[in-house]
KOLLOBA-228511 format. One line per 5 residues: number of its first residue (from 1); their letters; for each residue x negated, y negated, z of N, C-alpha, C, O. Coordinates in steps of 0.001 Angstrom, whole numbers, plus 500000, padded with zeros to 6 digits. Example, Ala and Ser with C-alpha at 12.3 -4.5 7.8 and 13.67 -1.06 7.14 Angstrom:
2
1	as	486810:505690:507800:487700:504500:507800:486800:503300:507800:485764:503319:508465  487150:502250:507080:486330:501060:507140:487100:499970:507870:486591:498862:508039
% end
This chain:
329
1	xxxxx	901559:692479:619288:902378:691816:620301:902431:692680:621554:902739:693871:621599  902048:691818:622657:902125:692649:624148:903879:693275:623924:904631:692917:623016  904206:694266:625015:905303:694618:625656:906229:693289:625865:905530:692385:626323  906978:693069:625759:907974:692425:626491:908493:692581:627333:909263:693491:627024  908759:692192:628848:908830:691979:630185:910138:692278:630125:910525:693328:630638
6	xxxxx	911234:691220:629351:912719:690845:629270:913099:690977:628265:912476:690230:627511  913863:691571:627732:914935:691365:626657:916481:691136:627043:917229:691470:627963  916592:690143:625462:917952:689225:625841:919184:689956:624547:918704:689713:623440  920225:690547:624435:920928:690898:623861:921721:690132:623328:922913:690330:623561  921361:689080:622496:922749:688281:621904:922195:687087:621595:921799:686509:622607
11	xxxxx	922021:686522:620636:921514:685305:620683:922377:683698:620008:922187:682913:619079  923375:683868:621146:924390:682362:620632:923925:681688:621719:923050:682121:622468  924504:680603:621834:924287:679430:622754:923734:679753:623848:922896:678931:624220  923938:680985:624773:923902:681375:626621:922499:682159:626066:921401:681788:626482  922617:683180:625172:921580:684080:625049:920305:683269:624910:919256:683484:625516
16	xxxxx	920650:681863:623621:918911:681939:623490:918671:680348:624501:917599:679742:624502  919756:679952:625200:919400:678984:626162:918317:679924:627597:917244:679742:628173  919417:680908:627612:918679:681932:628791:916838:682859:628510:915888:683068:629265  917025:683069:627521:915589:682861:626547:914454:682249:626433:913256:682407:626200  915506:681259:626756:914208:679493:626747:913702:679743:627819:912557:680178:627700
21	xxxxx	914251:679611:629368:913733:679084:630523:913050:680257:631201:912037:680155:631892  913913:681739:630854:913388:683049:631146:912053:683360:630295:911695:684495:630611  911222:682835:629393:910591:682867:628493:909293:682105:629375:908149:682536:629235  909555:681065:630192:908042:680021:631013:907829:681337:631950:908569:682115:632552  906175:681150:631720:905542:682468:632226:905519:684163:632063:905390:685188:632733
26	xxxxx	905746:683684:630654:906133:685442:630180:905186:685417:628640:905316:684599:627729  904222:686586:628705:903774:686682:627247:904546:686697:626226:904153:686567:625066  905703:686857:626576:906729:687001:625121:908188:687264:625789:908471:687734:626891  908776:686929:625036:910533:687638:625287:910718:688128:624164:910063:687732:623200  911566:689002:624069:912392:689515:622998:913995:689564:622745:914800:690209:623417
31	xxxxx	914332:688584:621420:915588:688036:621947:916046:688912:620458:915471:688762:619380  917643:690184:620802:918154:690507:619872:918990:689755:619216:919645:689082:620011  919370:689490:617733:920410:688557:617182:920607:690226:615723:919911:691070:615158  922257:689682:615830:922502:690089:614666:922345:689642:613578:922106:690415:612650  922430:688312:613377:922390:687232:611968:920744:687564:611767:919735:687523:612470
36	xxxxx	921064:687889:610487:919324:687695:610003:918942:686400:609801:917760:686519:609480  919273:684954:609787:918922:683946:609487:918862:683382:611192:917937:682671:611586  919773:683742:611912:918842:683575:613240:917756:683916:613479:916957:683313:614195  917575:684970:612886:916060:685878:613001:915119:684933:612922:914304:684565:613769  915352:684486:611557:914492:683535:610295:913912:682311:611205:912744:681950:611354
41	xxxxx	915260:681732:611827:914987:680246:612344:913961:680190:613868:913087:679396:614216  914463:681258:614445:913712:681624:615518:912100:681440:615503:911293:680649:615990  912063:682629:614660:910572:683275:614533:909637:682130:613151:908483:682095:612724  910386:681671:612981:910075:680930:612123:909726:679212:612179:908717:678577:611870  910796:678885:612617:911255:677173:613122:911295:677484:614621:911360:676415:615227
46	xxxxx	911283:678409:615359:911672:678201:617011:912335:676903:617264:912078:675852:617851  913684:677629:616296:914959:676617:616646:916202:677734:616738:916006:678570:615856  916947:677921:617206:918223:678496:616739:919260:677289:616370:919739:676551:617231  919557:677183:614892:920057:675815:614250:921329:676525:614297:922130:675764:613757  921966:677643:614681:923395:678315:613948:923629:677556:615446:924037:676396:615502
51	xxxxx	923373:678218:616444:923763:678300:618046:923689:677450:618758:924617:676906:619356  922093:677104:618818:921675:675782:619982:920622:674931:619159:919394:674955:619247  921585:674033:618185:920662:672996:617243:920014:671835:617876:920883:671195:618468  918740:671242:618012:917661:670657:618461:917307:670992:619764:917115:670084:620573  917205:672025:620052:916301:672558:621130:915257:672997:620927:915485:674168:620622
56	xxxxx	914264:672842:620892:912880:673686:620286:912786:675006:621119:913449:674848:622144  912316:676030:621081:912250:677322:621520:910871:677409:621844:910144:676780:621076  910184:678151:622981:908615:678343:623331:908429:679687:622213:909224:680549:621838  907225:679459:621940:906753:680187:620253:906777:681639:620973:906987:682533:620153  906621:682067:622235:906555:683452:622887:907850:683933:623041:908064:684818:623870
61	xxxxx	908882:683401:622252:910412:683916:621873:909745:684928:620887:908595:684675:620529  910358:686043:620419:910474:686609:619217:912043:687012:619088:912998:687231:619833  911831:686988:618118:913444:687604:617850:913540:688963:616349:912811:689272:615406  914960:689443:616930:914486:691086:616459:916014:691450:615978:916905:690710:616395  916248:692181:615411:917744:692499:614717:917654:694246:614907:918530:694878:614316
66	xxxxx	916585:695066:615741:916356:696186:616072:916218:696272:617350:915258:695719:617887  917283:697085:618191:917303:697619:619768:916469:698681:619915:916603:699387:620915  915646:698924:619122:914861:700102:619071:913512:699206:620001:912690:699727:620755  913631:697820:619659:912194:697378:620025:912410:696892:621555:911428:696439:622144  913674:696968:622232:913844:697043:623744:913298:698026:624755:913114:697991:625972
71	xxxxx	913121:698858:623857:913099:700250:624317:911716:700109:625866:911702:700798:626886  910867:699132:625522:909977:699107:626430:910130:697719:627679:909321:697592:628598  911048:696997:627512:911634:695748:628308:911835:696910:629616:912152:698068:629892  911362:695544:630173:911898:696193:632128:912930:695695:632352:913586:696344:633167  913487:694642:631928:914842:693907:632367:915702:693919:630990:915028:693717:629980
76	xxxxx	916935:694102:630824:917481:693588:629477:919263:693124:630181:920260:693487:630805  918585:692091:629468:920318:691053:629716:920963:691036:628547:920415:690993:627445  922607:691085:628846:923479:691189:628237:924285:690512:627559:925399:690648:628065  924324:689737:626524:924855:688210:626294:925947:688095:625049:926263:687028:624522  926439:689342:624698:926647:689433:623433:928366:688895:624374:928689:688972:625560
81	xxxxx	929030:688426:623264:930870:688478:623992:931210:689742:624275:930864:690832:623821  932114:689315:625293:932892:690527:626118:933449:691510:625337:933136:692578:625862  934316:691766:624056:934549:691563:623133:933499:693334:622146:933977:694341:621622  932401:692993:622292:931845:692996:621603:930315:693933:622511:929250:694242:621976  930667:694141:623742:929933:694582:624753:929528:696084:624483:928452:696670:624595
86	xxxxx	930718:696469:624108:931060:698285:624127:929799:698569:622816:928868:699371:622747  930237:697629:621996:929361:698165:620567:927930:698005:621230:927160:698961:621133  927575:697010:621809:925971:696355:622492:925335:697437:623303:924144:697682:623111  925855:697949:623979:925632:699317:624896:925392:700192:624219:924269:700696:624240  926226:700577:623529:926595:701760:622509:924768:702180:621582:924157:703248:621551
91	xxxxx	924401:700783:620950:923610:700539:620144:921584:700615:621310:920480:700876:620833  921916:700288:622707:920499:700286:623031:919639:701224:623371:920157:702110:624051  918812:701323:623209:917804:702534:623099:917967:703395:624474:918750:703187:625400  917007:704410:624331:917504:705136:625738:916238:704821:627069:915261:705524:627331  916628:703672:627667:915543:703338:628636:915941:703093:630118:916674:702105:630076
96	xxxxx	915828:703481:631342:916345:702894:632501:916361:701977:633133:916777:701989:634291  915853:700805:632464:915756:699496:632880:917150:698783:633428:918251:699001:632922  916977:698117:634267:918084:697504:635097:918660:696178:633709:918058:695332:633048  920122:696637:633805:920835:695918:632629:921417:694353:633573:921441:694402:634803  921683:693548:633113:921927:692560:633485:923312:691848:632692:923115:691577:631507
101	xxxxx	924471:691576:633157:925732:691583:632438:925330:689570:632524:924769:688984:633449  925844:688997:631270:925708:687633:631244:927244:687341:630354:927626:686227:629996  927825:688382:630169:929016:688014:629342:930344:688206:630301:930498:689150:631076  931107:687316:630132:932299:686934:631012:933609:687395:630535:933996:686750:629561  934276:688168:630867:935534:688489:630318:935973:690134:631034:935387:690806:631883
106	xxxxx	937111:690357:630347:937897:691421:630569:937873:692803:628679:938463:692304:627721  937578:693471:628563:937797:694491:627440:939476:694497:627026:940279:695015:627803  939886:693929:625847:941412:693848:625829:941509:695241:625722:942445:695757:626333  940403:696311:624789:941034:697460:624810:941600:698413:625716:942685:698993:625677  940582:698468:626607:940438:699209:627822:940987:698247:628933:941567:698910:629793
111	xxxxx	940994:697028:629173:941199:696521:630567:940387:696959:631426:940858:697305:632509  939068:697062:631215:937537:697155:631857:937163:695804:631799:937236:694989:630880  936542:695672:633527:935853:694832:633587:934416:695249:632740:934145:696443:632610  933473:694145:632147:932235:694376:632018:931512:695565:632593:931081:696572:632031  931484:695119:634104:930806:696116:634858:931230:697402:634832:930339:698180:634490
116	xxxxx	932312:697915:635081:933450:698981:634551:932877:699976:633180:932456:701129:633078  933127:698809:632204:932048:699508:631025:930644:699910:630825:930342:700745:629972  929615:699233:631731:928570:699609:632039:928483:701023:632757:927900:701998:632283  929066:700992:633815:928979:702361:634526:929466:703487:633253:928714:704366:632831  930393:703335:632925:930589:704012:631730:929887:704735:630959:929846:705964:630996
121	xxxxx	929124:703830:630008:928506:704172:628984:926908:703890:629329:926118:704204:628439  926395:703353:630488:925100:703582:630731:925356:703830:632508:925508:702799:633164  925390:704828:633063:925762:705160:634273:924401:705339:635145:924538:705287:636367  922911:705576:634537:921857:705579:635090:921257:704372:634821:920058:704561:635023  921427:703284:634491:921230:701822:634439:921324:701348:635693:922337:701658:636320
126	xxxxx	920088:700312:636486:920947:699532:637370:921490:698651:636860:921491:698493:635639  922312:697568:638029:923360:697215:637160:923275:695614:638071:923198:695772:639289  923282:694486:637698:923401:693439:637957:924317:692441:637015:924637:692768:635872  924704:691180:637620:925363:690437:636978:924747:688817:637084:924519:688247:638151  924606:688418:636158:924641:686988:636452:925339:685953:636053:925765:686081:634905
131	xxxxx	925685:684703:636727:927295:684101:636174:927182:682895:637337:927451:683039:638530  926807:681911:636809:927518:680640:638207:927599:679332:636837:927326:679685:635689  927784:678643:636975:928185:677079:636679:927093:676421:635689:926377:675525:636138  926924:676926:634101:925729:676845:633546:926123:676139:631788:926254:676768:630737  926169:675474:631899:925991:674630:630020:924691:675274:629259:923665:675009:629885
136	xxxxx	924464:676015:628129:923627:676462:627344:922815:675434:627436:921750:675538:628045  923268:674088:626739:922189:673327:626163:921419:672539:627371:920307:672038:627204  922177:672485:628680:921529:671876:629905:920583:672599:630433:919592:672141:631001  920871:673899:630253:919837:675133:630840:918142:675222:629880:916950:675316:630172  919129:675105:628429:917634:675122:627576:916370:673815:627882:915164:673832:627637
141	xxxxx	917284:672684:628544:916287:671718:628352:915484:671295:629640:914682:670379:629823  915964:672254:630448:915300:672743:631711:916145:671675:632577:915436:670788:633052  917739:671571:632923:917547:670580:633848:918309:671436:635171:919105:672323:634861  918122:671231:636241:918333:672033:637708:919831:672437:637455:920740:671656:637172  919937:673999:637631:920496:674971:637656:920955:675843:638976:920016:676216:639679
146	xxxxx	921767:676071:639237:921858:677624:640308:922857:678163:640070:923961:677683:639811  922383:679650:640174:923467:680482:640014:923664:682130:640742:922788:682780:641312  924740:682420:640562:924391:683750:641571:924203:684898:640801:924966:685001:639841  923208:685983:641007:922654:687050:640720:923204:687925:641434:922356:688232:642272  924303:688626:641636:924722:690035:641939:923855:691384:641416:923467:691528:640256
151	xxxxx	923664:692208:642361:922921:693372:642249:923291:694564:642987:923475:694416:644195  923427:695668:642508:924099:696332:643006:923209:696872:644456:924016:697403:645219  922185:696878:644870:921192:696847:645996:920027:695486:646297:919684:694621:645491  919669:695629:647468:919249:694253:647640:917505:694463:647035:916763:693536:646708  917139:696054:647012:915946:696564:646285:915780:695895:644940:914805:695314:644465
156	xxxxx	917131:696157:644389:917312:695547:642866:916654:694175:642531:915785:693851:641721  917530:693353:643629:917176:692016:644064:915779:691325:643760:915381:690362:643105  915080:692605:644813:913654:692091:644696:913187:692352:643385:912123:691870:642996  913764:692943:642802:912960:693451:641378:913078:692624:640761:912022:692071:640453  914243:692083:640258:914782:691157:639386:914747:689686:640327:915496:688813:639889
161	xxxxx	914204:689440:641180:914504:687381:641469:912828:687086:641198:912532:685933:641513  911873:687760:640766:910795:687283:640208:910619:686957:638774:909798:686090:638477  911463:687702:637635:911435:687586:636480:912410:686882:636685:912401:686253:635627  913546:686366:637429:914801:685370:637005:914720:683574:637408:915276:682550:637012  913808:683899:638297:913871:682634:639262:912884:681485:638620:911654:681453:638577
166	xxxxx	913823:680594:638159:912344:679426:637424:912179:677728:638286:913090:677185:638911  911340:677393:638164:911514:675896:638874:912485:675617:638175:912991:676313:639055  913611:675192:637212:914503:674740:637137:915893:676037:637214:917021:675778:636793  915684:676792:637553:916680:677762:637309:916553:678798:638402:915590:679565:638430  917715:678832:639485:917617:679419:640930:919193:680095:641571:920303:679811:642023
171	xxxxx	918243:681208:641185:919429:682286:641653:919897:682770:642940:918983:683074:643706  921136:682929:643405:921097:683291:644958:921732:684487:644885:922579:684678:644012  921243:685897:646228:922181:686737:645947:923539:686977:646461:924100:686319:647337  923973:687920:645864:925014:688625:645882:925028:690237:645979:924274:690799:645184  925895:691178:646972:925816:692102:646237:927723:692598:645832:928381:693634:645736
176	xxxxx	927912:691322:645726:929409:691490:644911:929862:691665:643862:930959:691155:643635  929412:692195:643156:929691:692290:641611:931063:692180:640813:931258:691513:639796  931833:692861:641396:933663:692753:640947:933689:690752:641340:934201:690027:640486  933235:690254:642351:933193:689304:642573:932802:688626:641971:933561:687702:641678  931457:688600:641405:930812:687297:640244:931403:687947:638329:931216:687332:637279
181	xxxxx	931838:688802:638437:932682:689334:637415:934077:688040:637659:933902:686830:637807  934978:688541:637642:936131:688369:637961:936059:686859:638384:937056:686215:638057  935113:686190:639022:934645:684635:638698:934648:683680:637601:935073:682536:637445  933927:684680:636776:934005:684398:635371:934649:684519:634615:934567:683693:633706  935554:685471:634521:936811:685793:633585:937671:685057:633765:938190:684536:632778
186	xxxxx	938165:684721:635142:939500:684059:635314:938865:682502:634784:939367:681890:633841  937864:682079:635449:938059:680746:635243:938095:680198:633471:938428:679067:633115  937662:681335:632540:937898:680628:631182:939050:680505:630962:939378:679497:630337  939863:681247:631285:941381:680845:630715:941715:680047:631782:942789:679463:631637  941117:679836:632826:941730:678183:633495:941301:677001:633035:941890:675920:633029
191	xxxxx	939994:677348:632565:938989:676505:631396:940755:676135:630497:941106:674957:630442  941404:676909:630064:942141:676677:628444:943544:675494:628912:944077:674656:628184  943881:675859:630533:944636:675056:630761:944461:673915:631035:945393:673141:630818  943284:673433:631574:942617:671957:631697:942823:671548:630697:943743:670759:630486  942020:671974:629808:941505:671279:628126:943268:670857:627867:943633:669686:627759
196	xxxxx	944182:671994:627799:945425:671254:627686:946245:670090:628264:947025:669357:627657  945867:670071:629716:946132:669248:630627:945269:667699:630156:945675:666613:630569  944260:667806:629404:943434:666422:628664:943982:666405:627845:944561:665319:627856  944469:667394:626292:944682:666917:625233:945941:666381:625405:946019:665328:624773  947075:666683:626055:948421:666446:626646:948013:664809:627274:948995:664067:627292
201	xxxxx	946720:664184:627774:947386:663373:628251:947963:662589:629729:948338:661531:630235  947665:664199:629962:948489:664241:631677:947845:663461:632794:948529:663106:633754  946851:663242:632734:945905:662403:633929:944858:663288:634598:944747:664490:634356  944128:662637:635423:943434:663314:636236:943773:664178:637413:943226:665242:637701  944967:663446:638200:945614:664398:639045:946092:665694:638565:945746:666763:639068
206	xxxxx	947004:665556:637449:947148:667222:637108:946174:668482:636696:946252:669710:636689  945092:667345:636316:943890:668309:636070:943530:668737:637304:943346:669947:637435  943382:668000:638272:943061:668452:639576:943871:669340:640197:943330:670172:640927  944835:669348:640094:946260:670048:640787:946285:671400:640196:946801:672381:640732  945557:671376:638794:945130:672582:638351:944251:673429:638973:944609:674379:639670
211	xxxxx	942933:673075:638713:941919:673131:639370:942328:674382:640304:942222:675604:640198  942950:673314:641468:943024:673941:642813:944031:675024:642813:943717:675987:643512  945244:675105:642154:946350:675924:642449:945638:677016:641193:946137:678139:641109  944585:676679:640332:943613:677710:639439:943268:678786:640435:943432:679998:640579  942642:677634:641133:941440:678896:642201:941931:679452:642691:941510:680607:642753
216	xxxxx	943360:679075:643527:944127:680326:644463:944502:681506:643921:944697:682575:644499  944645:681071:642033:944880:682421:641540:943539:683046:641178:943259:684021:640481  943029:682453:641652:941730:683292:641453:941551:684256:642645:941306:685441:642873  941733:683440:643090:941258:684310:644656:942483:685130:645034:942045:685848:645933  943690:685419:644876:944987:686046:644719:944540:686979:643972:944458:688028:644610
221	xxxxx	944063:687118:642417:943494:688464:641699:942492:688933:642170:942543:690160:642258  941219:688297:642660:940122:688924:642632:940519:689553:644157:940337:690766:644264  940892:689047:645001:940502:689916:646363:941384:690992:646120:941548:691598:647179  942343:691749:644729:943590:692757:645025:942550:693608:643919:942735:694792:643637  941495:692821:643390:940638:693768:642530:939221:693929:643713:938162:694149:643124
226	xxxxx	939160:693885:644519:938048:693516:645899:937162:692924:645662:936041:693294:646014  937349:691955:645074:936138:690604:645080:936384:690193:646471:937505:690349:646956  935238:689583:647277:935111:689232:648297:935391:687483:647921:934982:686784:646994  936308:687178:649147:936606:685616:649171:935511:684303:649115:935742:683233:648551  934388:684629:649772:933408:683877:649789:932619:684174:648499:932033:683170:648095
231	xxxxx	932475:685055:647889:931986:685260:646080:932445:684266:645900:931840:683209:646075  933918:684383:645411:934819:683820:644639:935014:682068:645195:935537:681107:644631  934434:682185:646347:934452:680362:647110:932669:680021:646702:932045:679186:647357  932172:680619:645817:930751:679911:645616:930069:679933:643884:930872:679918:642951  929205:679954:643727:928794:679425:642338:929360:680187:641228:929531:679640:640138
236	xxxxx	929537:680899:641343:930583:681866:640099:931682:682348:640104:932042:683287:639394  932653:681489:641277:933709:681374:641356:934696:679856:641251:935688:679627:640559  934094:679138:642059:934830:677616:642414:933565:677150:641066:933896:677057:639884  932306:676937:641508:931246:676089:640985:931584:676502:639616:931411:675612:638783  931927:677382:639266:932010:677918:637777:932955:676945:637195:932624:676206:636268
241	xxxxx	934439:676935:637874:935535:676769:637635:935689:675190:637486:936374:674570:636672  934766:674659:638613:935208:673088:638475:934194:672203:637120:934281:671122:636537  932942:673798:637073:931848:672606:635568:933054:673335:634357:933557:672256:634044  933427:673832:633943:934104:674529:632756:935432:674006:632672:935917:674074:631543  936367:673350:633826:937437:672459:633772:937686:671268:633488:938781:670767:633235
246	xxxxx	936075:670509:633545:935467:668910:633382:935050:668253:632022:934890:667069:631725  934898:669653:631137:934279:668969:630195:934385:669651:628558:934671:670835:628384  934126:668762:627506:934529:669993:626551:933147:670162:625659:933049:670331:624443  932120:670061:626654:930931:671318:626607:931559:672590:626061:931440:673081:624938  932278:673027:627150:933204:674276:627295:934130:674650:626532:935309:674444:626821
251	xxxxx	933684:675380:625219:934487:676116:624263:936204:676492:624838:937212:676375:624142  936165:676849:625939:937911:677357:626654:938263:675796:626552:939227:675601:625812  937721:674656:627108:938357:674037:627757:938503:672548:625863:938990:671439:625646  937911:673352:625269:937789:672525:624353:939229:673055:623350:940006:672327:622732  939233:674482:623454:940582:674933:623009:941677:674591:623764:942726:674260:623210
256	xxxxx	941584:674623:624776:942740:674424:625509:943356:672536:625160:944465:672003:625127  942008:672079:624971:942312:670167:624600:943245:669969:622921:944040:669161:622442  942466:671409:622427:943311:670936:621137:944627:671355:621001:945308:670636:620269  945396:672692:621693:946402:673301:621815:947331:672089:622639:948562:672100:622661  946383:670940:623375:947223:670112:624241:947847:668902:623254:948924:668315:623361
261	xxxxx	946834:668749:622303:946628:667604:621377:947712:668111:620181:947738:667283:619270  948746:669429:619917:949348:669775:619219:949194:670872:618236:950193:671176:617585  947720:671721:617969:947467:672115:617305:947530:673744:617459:946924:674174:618440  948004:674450:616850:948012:675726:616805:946931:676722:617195:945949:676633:616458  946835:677633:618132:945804:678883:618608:944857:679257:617308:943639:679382:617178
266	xxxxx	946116:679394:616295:945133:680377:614989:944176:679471:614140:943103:679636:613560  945085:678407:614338:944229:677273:613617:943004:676498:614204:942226:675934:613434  942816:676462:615613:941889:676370:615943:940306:677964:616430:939113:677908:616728  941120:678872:616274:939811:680040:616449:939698:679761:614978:938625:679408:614487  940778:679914:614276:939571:680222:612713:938810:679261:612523:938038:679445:611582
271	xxxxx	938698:678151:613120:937590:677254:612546:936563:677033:613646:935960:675963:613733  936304:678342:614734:935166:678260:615464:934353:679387:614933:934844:680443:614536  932762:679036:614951:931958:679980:614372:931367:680786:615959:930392:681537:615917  932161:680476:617386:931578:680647:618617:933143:681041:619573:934258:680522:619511  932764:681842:620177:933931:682613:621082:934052:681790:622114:933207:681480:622954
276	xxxxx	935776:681269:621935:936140:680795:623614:936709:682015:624102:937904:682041:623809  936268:683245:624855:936483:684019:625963:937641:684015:626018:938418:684794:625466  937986:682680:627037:939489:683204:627829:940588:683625:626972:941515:684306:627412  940494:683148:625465:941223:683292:624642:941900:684573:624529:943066:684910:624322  940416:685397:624800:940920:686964:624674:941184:687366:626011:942226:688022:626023
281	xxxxx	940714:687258:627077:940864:687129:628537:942609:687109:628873:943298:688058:629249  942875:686218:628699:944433:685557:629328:945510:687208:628770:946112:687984:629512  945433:687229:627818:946558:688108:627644:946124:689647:628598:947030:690317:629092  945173:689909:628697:944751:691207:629277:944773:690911:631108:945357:691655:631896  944040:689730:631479:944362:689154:632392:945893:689326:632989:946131:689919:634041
286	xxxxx	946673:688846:632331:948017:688412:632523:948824:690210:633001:949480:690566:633979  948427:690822:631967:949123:692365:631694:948311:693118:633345:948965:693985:633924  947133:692753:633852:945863:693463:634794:947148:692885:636353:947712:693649:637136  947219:691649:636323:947822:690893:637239:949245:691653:637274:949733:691909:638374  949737:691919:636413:951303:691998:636872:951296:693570:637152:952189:694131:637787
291	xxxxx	950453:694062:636737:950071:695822:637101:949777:695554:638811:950590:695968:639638  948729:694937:639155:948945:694501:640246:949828:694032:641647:949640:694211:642850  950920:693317:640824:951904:692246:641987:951198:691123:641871:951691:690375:642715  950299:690534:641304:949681:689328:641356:950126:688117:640610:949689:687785:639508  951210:687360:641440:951601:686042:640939:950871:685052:640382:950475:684466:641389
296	xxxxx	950389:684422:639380:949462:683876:638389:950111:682846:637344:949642:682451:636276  950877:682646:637734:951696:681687:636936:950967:680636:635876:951424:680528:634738  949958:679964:636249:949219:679678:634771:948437:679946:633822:947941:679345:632869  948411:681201:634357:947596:682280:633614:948842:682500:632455:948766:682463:631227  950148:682769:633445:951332:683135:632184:951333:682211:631104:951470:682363:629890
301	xxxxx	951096:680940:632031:951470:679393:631060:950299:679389:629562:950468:679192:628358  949349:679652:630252:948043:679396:629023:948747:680467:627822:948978:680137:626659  949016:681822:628430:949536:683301:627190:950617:682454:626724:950656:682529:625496  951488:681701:627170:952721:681151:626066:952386:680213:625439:953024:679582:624597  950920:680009:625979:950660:678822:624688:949918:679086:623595:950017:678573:622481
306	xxxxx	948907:680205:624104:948028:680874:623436:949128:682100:621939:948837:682808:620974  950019:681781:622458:951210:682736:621574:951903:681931:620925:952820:682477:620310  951829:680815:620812:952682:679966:620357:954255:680279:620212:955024:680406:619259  954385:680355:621893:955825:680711:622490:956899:679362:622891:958101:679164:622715  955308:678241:623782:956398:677226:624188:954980:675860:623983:953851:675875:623494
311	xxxxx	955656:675041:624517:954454:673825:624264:953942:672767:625455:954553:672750:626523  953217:672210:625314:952637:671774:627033:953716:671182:627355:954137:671749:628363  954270:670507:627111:955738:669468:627626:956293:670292:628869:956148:670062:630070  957197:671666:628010:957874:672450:627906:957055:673449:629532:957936:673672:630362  956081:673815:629834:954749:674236:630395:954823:672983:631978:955238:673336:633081
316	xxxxx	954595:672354:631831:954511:671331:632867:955739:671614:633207:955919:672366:634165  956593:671192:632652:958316:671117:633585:958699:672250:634006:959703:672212:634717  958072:673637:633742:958265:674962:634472:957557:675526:635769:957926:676274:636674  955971:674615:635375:955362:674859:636641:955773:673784:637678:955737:674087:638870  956234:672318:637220:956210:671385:638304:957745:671729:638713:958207:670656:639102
321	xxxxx	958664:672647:638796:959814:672855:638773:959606:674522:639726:960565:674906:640395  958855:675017:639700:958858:676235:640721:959475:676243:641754:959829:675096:642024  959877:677157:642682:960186:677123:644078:958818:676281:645066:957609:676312:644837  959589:675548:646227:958710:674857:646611:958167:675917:647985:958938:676445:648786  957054:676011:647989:956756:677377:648538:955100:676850:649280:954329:676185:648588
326	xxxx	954679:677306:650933:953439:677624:651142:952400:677246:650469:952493:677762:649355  951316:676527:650561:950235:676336:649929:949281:677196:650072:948237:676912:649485  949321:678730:651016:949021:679712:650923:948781:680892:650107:947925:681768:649981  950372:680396:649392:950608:681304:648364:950188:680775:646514:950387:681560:645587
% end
């Protein structure tokens, strides 16, 4: 087997969708999975049946349960949960290839962003992010995509928008990184309040009313963490926020529908075999914000629900009951 160009770290839904399309025009990819029966189905069926069932996979996937075999990748992307990042780093061989962050969230331990932990524990890595408005299974089946590629130099840029850029899949830059970070984190746990705002019932306007008074807290945290406003006003900030609020594609927004529909936090993670993010997001979120001064009020709302403190009813009549205040704020 030639070298591999790219390696992909994680292989659930994002990893081996990103696999697929990063895979046209490449002698091979190399996609890490922990499950040995992912291994199996991959290299075997070029299917991933656990993750992304009836997608066929291009046979120049391989898949590998050893970071030892990255060791020669020029690019390696990051896909494993946020969660679960520290161990992913921890584990990859010792190579200087420019790392690529694809996982969205906040470290509950540390209250590190992604990027945060990268500098960390691989500090001679370059360091890019990628993150805009993307469904696994829409991406695998090639249908038109864009998203933004943050890099920490615009050199980087050039390195990486030839191996990233596909006729269906088109990256724009950035060199904001706290920005297409912090895009992504917030909007899953706004992801959790939609889904509630459907299972509840509430209509379309409140979903919308979400939405929008979402983003201001978006843009309220990220610019006091220095995300730049226009990041956060484009594909991995708003564009992120309004595909992941619409639909229950979206693991957050699919939890958030059942917590609306009556059903308990614990009772719905234990019966997912796939991470909704914001889940873990919101409480660290919530604790990052008030360290801050950063007013976030449905960020609070999602943690009292996510705690099974109070209930959507109960949630609506606190936020639609606020001081009537600036649409600024």
């Amino acid at each position: 087997m030639n070298a591999a160009k790219i390696g992909i770290v994680g292989a659930g839904a994002w990893g081996t969708a990103l696999a697929q399309v990063l895979s046209e025009g490449q002698d091979n990819l190399l996609l890490w999975a922990r499950e040995l029966e992912v291994i199996e189905q991959i290299n075997t069926h070029h299917e991933n049946k656990s993750y992304l069932a009836n997608h066929p996979l291009r046979q120049n996937i391989v898949a590998t349960n050893d970071t030892d075999d990255l060791a020669s990748c020029e690019v390696i992307l990051l896909v494993t949960p946020a969660q679960h990042l520290r161990a992913s780093l921890e584990a990859l061989p010792n190579t200087d290839a420019p790392l690529i962050l694809c996982s969205k969230g906040i470290e509950a331990s540390s209250r590190m962003l992604m990027s945060d932990l990268v500098k960390a524990l691989r500090p001679n890595n370059p360091l890019a992010v990628l993150s805009g408005p993307t469904f696994a299974g829409e991406v695998a089946k090639g249908l038109p995509t864009a998203l933004t590629l943050a890099c920490e130099t615009e050199t980087l840029w050039d390195q990486l928008k030839p191996l990233i850029a596909k006729p269906s899949f088109r990256p724009y830059y950035s060199d904001d990184i706290i920005g297409a970070e912090i895009g992504g984190a917030v909007k899953n746990v706004l992801a959790i309040g939609c889904g509630v705002v459907e299972g509840a019932g509430l209509g379309q306007n409140a979903r919308a009313s979400l939405i929008g008074r979402g983003f201001a807290e978006m843009l309220r945290y990220g610019t006091s963490r220095g995300a730049r406003t226009e990041t956060l006003s484009g594909l991995c900030g708003l564009g992120d926020l309004v595909l992941t609020c619409s639909s229950t594609s979206s693991r957050n927004f699919s939890l958030g529908k059942g917590l609306g529909e009556g059903q308990s936090a614990a009772s719905l993670m234990s019966n997912r075999s796939t991470v909704a993010e914001g889940a873990h997001t919101a409480p660290v979120l919530q604790a990052d914000a008030r360290e801050h001064g950063v007013d976030m009020p449905i960020v609070d709302a999602v943690c009292a629900l996510l705690a099974g403190k109070t209930d959507p009813k109960s949630v609506v009549d606190q936020l639609m009951n606020r001081p009537l205040v600036s649409e600024r704020r």
